[in-house]
N, C-alpha and C positions, 0 to 999 in steps of 0.2 A: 301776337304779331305787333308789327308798331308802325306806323306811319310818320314822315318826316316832311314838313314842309320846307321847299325850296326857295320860301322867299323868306320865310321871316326865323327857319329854322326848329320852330317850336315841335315837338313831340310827341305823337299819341300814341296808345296804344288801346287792344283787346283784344276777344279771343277770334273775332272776325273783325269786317271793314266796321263795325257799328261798333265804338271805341268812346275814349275822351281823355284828356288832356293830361301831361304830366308835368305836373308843376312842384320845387322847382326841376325844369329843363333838365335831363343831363346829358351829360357829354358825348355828345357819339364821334366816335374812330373810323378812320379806312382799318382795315382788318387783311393781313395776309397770314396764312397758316403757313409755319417751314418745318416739314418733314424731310425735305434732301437738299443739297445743295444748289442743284436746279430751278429750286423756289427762288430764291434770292432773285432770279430771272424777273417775277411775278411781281413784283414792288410796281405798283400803280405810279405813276408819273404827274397825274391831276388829281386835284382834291375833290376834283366832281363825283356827286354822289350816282349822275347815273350812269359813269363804267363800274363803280364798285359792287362785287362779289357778294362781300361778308364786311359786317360794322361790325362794332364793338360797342357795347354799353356804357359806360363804368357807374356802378354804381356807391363804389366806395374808394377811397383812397388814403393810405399811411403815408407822409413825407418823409417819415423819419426811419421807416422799415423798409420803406419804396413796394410794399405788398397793395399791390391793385385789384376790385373785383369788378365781376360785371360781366354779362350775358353776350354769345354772340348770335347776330342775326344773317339769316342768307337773303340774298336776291334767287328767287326760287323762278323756275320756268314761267316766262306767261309777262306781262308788263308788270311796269316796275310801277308805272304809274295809277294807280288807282283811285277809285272814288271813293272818301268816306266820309261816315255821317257822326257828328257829334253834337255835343251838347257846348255851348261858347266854352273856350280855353278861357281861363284863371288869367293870361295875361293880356287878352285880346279885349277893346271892347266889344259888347253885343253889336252882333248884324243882323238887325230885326228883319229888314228888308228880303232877307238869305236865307230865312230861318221858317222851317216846316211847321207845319201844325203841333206836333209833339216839340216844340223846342230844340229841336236838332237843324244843324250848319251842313251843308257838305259840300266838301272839296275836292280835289285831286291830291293825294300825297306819295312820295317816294313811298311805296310797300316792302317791306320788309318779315320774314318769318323767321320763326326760332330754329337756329341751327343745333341740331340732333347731330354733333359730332364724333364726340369721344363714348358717347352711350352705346353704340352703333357698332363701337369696334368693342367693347366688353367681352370675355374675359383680356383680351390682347390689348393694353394700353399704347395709344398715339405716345409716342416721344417726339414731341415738338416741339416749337415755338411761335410763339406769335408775333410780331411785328406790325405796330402800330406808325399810322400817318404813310406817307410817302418816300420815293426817293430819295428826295433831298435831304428831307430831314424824318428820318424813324428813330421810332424806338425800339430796343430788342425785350421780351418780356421774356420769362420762363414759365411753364404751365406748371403748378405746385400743387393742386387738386381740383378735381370736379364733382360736383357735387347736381344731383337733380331735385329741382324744387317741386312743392305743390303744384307749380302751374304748368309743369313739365318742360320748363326751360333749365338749362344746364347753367350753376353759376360757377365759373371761375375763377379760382386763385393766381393770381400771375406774379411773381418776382421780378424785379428789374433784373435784368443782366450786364446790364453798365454799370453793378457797383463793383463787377469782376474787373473792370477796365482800366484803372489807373496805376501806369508805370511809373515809378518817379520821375520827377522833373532832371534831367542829365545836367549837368554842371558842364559848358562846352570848354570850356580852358583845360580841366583837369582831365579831358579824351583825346590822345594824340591826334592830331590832325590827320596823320596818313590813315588812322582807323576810322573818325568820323564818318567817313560816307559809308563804308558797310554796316558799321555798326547803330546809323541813325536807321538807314535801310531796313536791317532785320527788326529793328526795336518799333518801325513803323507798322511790320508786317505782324508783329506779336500784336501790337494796339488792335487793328483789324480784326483780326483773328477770335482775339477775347469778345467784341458782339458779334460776330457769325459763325466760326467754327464750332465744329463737334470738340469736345472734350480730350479725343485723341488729336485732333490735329492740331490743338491748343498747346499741348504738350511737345508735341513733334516739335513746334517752331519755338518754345519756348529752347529746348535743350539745343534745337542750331544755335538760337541767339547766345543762350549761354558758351557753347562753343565757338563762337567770333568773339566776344567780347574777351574770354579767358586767354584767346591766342595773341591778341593785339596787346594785349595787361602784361602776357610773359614777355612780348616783346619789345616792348615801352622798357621794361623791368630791367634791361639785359644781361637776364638769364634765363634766356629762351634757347630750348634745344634745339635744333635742326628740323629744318622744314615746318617750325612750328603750326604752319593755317594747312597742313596735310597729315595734323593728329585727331583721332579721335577725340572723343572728351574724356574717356577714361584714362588714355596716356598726358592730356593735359592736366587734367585732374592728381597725376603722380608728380609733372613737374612744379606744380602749385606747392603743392603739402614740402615737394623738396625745398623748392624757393622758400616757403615760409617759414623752414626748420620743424617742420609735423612730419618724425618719422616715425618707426615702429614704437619709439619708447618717450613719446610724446600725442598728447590726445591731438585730434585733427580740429583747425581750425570752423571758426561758425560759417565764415565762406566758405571752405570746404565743402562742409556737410551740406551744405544748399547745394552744390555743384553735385554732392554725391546723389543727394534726393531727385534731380533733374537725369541724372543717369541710371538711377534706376525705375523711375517712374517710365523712359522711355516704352520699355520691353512689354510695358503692360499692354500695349495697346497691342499687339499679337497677340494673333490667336494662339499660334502654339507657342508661344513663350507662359500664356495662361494657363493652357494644360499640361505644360514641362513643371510647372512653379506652385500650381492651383492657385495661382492669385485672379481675383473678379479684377471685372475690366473698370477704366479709371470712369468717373464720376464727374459730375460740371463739377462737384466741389473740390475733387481731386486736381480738376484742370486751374483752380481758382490758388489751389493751395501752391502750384509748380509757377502760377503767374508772381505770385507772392513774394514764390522763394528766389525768383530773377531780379526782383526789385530789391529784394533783401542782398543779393548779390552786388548789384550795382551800386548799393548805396553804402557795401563795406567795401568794395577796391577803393570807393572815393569817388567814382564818376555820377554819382547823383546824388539827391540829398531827400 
């Protein structure tokens, strides 16, 4: 368990209130677990620690892999605030005056215990996410393994999920003006999407956007068919390859095949399209790889760079 002072911040821990210091400090997180979309609700609003549920430890961190570790704690039934007794913290000086016959301090500190999450649902793994910090400003992680240590706390692997997140920068001159507002619209809603969506609804809005940007492109073009923003993307996808001279006896452009890969990654995400097909259902990496192939789209019509 670990105790947290609220005035100076500093860190303890043990296996009860009779603990000692961790030096250096490290970083504790507000913690929201997101299992359904209904969580997103749950994003704590203040950085105070005493509404917070569940922190986050970290005890390591890659800048360059964006892979994070580190243990989570709950707020368990009963006060949060407790007494404990230590021996003087490493950054504090001695309080003789405070300080017991055995050399021990004691205070009140935020209590916190090890949270016994993902061990608990074994053999059936949580698929979730974690979200660190608040409202305002979170971050999305992905959980990539758990593992349980000696001391019987669960440590954490976590992936950023915002390296899913960057669409290209749009070139606004070289996007018809009458298409800019849907087409910034949907491209705001992909952005979105890439840190909180499931991997199918990733996809879902990846293939609308593809399908706005391809109808307003035919129509910029003018050689756009009829009722072009009332075609599918598989019938815009036929007037593309015509536009571009990709027919049967010509191989299909690299836009193209991005646009093809977005139509058929749709289907994945049904269920009976899965057991019409036997194709497994799509993957964050899947959803990662169709965000990809939109940016790779946008940046061969010319509308980003």
């Amino acid at each position: 368990m670990i105790g947290i002072d609220n005035n100076t911040w500093l860190v303890f821990e043990g296996v009860s209130n009779y603990g000692h210091g961790v030096w250096p400090t490290p970083i504790i997180s507000i913690a929201t677990l997101i299992t359904c979309d209904s969580d997103w609700g749950k994003l704590p609003a203040s950085t105070r620690l005493d509404n917070a549920r569940l922190v986050f430890r970290e005890d390591s961190f890659d800048p360059v892999t964006r892979v994070r570790r580190g243990r989570l704690y709950e707020w368990r039934d009963g006060a949060l605030n407790q007494m404990w007794f230590f021996p003087p913290h490493p950054a504090e000086p001695p309080d003789r005056n405070n300080m017991s016959m055995d050399g021990r301090l004691h205070r009140m500190l935020y209590t916190y215990h090890p949270a016994r999450i993902f061990g608990l649902a074994f053999p059936r793994p949580v698929r979730a996410q974690l979200v660190l910090g608040t409202q305002s400003a979170p971050t999305v992680w992905r959980i990539v393994s758990v593992e349980t240590i000696a001391s019987g706390e669960e440590l954490i692997t976590l992936h950023a999920r915002s390296t899913f997140g960057c669409l290209p920068e749009l070139i606004d001159d070289h996007i018809p003006k009458q298409a800019s507002p849907e087409v910034t619209t949907i491209l705001d809603k992909v952005a979105d999407a890439a840190f909180r969506s499931s991997p199918v609804s990733l996809i879902d809005l990846c293939r609308a956007a593809t399908t706005t940007v391809l109808a307003y492109w035919l129509e910029a073009s003018g050689d756009a068919p009829n009722n072009v923003h009332h075609l599918d993307l598989g019938d815009l996808l036929k007037a593309f390859e015509k536009q571009q001279g990709n027919g049967n006896t010509q191989p299909p452009s690299a836009a193209g095949s991005a646009i093809r890969l977005l139509q058929r990654f749709h289907s994945r995400g049904k269920p009976n399209e899965q057991k019409r097909y036997n194709t497994r259902p799509p993957t964050e990496e899947d959803a990662q790889f169709a965000l990809n192939a939109l940016g790779f789209l946008l940046r061969e019509l010319g509308w980003a760079r």
